[in-house]
N, C-alpha and C positions, 0 to 999 in steps of 0.2 A: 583524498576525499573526491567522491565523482562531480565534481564542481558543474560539468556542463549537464547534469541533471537537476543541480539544486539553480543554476540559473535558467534551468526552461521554466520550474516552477516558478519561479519569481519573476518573471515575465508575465505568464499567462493565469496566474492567482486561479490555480485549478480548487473546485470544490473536494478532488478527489488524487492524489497519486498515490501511483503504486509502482515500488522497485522490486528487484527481483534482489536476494543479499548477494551475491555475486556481481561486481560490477567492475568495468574501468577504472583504475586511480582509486578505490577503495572499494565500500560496499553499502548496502541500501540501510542497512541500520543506521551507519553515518549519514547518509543525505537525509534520510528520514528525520534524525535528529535536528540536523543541519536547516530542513525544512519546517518540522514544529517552531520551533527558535522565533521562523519571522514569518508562518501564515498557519499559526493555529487554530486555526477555525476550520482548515483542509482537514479532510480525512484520512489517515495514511495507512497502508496495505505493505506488507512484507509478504513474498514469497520466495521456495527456493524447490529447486531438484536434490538438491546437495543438503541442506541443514533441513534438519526434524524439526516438527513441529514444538515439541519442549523447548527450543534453544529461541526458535524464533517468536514463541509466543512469551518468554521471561521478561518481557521491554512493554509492559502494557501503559508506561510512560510516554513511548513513543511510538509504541505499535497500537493502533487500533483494530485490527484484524491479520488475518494470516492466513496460508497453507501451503502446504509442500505439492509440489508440482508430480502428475498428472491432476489436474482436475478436471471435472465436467462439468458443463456449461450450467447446468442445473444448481450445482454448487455455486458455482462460481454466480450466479446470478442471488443467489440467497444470502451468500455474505454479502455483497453489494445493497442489495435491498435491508440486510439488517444494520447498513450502516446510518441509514436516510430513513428512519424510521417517519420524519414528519414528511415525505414527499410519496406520493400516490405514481410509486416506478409499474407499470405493465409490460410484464415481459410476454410477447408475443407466442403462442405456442407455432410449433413447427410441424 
């Protein structure tokens, strides 16, 4: 289990983490689970280069969103914002 990732969250009681399922010492579906357990109210994020999108989105227990890696910033800013639907996020255009 990637323990030195479930103990940064439990440190810093993040509104939001996100693993990558590929990790040290396990992978992010366990810390994630690892992580719901004792700060369920965080939001938690799966991503990978390596697992599809099916495999990683099967865990909606503990996956609250996903995607498989390349993404773009556009993206990636819209799952974020559809996680925090009551918080007014403005993403800056560029």
């Amino acid at each position: 289990m990637p323990q030195a990732s479930i103990n940064s969250a439990l440190e810093y009681n993040p509104d939001l983490v996100m693993c990558d399922f590929v990790m040290t010492g396990g992978n992010g579906l366990e810390a994630l689970a690892s992580i719901k357990e004792r700060l369920p109210s965080a939001k938690r994020v799966l991503f990978s280069g390596f697992w599809g999108l099916d495999k990683m989105s099967a865990y909606p227990e503990i996956v609250d969103a996903c995607w498989q890696e390349p993404i773009g910033a556009d993206e990636f800013f819209q799952i974020i914002i559809g996680l925090f639907p009551e918080h007014n996020i403005i993403i800056p255009q560029t």
